[in-house]
PyMOL commands that place a pseudoatom at each C-alpha (Angstrom):
pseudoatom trace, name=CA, resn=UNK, resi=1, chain=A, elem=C, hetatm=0, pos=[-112.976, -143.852, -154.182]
pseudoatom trace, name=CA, resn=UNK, resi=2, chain=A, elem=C, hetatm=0, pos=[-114.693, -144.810, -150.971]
pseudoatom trace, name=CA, resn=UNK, resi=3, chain=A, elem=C, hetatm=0, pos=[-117.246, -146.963, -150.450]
pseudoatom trace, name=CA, resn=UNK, resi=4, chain=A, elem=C, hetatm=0, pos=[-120.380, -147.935, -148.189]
pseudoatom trace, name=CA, resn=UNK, resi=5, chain=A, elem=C, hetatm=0, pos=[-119.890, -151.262, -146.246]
pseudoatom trace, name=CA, resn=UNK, resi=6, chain=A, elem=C, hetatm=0, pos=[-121.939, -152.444, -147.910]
pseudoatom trace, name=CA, resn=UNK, resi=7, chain=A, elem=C, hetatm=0, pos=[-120.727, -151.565, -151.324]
pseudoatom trace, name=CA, resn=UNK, resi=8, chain=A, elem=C, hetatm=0, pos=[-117.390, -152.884, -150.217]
pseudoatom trace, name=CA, resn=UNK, resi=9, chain=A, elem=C, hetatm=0, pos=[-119.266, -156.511, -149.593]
pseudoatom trace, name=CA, resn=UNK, resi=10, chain=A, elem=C, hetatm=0, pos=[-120.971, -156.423, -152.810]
pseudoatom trace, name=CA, resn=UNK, resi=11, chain=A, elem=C, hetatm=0, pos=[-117.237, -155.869, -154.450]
pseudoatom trace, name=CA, resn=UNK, resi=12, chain=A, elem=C, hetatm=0, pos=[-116.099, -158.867, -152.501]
pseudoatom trace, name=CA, resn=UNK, resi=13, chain=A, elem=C, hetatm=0, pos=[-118.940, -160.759, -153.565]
pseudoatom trace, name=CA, resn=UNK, resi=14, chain=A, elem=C, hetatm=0, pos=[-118.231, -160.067, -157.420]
pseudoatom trace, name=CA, resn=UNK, resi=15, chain=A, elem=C, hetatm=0, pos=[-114.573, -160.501, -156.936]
pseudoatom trace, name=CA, resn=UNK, resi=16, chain=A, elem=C, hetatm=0, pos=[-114.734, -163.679, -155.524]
pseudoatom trace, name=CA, resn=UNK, resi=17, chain=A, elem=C, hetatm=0, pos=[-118.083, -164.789, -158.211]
pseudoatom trace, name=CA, resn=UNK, resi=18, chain=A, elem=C, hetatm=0, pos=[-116.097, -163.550, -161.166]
pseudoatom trace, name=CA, resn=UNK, resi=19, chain=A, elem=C, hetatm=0, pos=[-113.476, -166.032, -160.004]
pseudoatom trace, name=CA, resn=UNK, resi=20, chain=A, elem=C, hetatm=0, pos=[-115.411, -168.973, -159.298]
pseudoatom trace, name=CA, resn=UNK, resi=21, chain=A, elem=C, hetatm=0, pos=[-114.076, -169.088, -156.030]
pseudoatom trace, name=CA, resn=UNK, resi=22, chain=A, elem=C, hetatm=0, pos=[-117.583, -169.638, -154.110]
pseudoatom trace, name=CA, resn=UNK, resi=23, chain=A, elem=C, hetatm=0, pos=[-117.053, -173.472, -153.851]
pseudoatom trace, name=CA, resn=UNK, resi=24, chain=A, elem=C, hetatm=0, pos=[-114.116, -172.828, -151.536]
pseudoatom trace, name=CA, resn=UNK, resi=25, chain=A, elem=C, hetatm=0, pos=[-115.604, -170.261, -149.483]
pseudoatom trace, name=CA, resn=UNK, resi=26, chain=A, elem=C, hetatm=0, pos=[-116.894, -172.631, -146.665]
pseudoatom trace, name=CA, resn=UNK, resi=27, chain=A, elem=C, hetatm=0, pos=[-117.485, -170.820, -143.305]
pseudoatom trace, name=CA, resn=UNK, resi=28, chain=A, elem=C, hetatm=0, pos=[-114.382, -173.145, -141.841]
pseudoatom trace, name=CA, resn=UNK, resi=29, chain=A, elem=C, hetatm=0, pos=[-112.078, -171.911, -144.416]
pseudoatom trace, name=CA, resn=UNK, resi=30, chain=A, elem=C, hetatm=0, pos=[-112.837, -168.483, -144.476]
pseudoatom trace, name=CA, resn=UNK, resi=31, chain=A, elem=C, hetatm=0, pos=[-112.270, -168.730, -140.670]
pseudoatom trace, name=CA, resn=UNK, resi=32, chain=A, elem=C, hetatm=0, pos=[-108.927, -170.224, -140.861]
pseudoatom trace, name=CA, resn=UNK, resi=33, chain=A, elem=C, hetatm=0, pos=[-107.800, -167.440, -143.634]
pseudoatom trace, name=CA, resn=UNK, resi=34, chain=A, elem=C, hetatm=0, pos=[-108.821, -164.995, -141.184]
pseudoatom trace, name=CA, resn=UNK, resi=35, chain=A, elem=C, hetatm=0, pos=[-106.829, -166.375, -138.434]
pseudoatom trace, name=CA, resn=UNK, resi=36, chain=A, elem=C, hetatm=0, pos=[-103.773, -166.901, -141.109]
pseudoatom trace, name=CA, resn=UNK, resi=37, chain=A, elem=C, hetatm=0, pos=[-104.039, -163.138, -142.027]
pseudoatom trace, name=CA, resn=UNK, resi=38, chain=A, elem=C, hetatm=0, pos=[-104.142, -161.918, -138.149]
pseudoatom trace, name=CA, resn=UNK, resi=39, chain=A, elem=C, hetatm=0, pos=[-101.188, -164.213, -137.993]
pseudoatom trace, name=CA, resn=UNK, resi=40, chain=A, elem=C, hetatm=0, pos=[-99.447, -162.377, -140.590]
pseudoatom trace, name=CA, resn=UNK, resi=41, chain=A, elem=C, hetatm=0, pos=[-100.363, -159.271, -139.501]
pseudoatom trace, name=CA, resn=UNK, resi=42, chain=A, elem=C, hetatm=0, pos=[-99.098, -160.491, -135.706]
pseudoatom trace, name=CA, resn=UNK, resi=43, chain=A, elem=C, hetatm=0, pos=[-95.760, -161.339, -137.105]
pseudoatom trace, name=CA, resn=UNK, resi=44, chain=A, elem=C, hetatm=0, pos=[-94.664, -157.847, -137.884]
pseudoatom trace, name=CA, resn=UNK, resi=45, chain=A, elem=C, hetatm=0, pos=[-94.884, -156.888, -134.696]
pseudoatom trace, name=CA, resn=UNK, resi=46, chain=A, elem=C, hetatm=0, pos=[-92.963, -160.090, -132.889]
pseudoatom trace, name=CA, resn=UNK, resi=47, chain=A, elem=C, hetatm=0, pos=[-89.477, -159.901, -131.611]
pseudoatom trace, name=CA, resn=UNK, resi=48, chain=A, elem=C, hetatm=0, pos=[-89.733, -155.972, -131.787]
pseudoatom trace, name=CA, resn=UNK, resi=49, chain=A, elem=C, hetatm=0, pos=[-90.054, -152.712, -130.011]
pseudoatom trace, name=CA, resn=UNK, resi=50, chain=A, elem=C, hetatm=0, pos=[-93.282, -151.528, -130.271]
pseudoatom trace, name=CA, resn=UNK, resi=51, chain=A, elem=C, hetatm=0, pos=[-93.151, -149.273, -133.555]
pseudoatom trace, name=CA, resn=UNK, resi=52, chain=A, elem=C, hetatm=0, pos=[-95.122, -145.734, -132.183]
pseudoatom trace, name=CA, resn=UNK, resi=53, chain=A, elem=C, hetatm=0, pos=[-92.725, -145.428, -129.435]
pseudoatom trace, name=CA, resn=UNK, resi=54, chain=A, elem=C, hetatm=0, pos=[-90.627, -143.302, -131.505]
pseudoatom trace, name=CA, resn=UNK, resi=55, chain=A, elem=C, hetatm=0, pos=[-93.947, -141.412, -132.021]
pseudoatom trace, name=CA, resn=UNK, resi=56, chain=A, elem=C, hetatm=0, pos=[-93.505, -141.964, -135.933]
pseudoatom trace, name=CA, resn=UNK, resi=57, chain=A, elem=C, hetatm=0, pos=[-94.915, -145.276, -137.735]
pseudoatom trace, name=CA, resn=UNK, resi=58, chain=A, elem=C, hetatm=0, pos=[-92.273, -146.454, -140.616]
pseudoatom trace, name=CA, resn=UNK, resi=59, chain=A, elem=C, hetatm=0, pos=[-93.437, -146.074, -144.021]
pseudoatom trace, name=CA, resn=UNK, resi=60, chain=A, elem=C, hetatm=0, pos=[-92.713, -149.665, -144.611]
pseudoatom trace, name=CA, resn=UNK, resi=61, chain=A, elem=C, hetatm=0, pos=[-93.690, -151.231, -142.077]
pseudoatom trace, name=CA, resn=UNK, resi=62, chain=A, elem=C, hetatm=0, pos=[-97.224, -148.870, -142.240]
pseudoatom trace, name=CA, resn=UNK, resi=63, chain=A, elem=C, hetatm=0, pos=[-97.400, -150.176, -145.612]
pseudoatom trace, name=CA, resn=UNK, resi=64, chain=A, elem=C, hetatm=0, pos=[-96.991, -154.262, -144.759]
pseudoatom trace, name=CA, resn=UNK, resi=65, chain=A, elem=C, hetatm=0, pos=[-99.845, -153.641, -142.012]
pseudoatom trace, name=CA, resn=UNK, resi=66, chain=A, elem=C, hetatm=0, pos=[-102.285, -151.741, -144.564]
pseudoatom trace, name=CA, resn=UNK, resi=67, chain=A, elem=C, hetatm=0, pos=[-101.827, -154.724, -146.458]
pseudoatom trace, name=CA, resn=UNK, resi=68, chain=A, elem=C, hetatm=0, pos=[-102.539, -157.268, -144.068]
pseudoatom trace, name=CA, resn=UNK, resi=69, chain=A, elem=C, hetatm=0, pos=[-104.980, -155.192, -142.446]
pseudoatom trace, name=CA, resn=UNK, resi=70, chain=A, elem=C, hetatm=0, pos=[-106.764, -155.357, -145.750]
pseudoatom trace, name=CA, resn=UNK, resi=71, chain=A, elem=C, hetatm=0, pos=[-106.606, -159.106, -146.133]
pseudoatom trace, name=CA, resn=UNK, resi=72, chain=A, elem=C, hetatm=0, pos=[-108.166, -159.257, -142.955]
pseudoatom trace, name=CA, resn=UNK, resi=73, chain=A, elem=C, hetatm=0, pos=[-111.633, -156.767, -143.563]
pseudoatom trace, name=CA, resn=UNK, resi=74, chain=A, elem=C, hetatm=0, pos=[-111.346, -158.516, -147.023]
pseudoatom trace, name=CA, resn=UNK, resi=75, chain=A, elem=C, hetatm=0, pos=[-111.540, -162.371, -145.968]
pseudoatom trace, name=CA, resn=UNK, resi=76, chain=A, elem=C, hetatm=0, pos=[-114.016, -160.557, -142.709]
pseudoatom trace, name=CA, resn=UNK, resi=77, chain=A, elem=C, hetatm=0, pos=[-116.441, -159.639, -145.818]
pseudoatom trace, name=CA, resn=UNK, resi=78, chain=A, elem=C, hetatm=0, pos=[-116.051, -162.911, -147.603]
pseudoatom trace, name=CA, resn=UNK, resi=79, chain=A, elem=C, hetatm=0, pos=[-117.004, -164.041, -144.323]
pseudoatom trace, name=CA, resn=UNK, resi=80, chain=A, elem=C, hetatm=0, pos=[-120.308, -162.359, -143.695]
pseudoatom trace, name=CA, resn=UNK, resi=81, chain=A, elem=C, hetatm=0, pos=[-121.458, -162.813, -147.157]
pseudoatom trace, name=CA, resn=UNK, resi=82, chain=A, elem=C, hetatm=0, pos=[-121.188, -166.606, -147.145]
pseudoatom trace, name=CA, resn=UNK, resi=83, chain=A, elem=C, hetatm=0, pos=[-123.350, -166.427, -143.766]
pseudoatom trace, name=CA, resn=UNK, resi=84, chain=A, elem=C, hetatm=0, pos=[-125.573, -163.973, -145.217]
pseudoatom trace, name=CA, resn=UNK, resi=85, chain=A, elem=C, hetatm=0, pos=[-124.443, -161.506, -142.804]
pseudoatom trace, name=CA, resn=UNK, resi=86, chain=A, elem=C, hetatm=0, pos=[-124.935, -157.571, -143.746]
pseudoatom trace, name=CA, resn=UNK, resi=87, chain=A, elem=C, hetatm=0, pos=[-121.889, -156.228, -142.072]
pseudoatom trace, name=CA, resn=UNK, resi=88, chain=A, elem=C, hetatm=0, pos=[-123.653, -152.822, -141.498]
pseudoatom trace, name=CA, resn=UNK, resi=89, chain=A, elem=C, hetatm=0, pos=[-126.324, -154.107, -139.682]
pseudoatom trace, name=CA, resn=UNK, resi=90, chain=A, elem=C, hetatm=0, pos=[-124.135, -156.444, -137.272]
pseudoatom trace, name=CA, resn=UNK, resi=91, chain=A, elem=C, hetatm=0, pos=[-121.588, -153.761, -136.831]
pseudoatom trace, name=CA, resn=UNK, resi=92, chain=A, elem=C, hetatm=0, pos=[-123.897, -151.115, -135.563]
pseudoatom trace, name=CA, resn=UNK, resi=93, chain=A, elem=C, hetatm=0, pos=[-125.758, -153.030, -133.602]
pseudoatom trace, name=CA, resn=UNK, resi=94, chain=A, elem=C, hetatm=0, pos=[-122.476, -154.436, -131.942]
pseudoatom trace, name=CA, resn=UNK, resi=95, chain=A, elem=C, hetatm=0, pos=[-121.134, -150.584, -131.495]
pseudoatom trace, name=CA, resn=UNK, resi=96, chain=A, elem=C, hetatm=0, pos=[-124.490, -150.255, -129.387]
pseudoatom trace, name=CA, resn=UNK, resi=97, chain=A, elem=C, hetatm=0, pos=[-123.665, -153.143, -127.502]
pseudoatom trace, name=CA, resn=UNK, resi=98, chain=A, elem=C, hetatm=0, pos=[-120.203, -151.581, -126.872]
pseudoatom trace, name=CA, resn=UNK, resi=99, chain=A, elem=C, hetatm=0, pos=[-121.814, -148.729, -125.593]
pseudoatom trace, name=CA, resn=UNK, resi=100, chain=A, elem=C, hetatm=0, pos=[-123.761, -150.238, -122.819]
pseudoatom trace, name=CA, resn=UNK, resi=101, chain=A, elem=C, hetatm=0, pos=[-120.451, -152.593, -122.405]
pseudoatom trace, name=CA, resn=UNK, resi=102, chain=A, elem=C, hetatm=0, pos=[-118.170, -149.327, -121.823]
pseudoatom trace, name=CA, resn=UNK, resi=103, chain=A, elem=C, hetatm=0, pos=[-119.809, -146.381, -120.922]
pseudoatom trace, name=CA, resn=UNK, resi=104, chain=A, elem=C, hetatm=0, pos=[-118.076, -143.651, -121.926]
pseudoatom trace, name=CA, resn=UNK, resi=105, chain=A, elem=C, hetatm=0, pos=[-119.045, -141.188, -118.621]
pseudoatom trace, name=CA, resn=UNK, resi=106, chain=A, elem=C, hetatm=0, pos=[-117.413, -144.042, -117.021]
pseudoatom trace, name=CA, resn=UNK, resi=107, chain=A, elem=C, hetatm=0, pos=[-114.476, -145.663, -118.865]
pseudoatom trace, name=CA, resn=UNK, resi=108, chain=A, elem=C, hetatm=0, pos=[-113.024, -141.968, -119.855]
pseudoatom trace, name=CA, resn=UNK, resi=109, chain=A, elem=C, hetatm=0, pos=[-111.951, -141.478, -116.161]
pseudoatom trace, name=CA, resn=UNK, resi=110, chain=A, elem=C, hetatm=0, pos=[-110.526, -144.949, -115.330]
pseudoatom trace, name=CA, resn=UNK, resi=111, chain=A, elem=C, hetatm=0, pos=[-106.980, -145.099, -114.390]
pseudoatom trace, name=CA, resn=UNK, resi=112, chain=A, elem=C, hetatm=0, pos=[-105.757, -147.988, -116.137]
pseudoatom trace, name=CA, resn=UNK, resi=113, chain=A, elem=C, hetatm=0, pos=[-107.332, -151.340, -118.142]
pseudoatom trace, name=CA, resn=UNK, resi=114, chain=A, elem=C, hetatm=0, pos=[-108.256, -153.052, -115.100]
pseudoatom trace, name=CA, resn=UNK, resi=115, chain=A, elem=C, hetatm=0, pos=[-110.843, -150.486, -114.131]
pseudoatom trace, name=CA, resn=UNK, resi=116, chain=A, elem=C, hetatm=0, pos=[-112.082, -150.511, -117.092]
pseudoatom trace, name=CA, resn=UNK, resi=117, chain=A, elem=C, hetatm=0, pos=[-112.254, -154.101, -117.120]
pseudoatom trace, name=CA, resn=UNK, resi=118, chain=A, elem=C, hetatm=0, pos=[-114.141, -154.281, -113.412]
pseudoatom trace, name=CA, resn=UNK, resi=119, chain=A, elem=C, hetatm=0, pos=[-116.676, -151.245, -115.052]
pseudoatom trace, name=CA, resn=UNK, resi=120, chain=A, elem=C, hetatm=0, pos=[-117.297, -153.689, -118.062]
pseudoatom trace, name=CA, resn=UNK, resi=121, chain=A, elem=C, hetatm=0, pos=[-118.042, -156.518, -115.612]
pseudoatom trace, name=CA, resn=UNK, resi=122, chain=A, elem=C, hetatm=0, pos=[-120.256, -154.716, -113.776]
pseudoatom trace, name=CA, resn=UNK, resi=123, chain=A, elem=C, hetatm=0, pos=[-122.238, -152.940, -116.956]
pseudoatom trace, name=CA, resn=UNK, resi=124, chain=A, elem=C, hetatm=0, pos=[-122.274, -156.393, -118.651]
pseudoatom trace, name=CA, resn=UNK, resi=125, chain=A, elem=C, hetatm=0, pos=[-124.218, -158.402, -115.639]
pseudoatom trace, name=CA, resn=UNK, resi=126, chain=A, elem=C, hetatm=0, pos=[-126.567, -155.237, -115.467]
pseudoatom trace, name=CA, resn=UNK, resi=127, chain=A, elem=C, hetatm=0, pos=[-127.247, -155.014, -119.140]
pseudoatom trace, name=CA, resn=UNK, resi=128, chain=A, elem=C, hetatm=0, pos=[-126.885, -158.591, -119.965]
pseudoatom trace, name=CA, resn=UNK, resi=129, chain=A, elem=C, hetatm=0, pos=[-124.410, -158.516, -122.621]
pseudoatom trace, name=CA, resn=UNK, resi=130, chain=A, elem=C, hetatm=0, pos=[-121.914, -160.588, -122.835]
for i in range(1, 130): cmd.bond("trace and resi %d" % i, "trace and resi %d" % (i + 1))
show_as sticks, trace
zoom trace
């Protein structure tokens, strides 16, 4: 099955209703379960050689990042909808903003991240994005 975004926050929405869990889904706490879950994901990589060097992702490990990966977009939705946010919206309009950030003509040919980083600089102060 795959879903719209914002069919995927609606499904949040009654997931979390049908458990009552509103009352705990403060901003602050959705936050912090976001920052737990990046955590977790984080912690599969520490101590260890970076896993596509072999060229080939383990099916374990591939499977422990899906699912942290998810709890991440999940609490990310939870998120939005207790700020009213329509992920769709905010998400385009912040690939647009990317856009202007990066431009692709120009961040294509750079040689390594800090080019890219002086040619987002310079495309930020023009554009006025942050």
């Amino acid at each position: 099955m795959k879903l719209s975004i914002v069919e995927f926050q609606r499904l949040v929405d009654s997931y979390v209703t049908e458990r009552g869990w509103k009352k705990y889904h403060k901003p602050k706490d959705i936050a912090i379960s976001i920052a737990i879950e990046s955590s977790e994901l984080l912690e599969l990589f520490q101590w260890k050689p970076d896993p596509l060097e072999s060229g080939k992702l383990d099916k374990e490990l591939k499977a422990r990042l899906s699912e942290e990966l998810a709890d991440i977009v999940i609490y990310s939705a939870c998120m939005a909808n207790a700020l009213d946010i329509d992920l769709s919206e905010v998400l385009l309009d912040k690939i647009k903003k990317n856009r202007r950030k990066y431009p692709a003509e120009k961040v294509a040919k750079a040689k390594d991240w800090d080019e890219v980083r002086c040619i987002r600089s310079k495309t930020s102060e023009k554009n006025g994005d942050d």
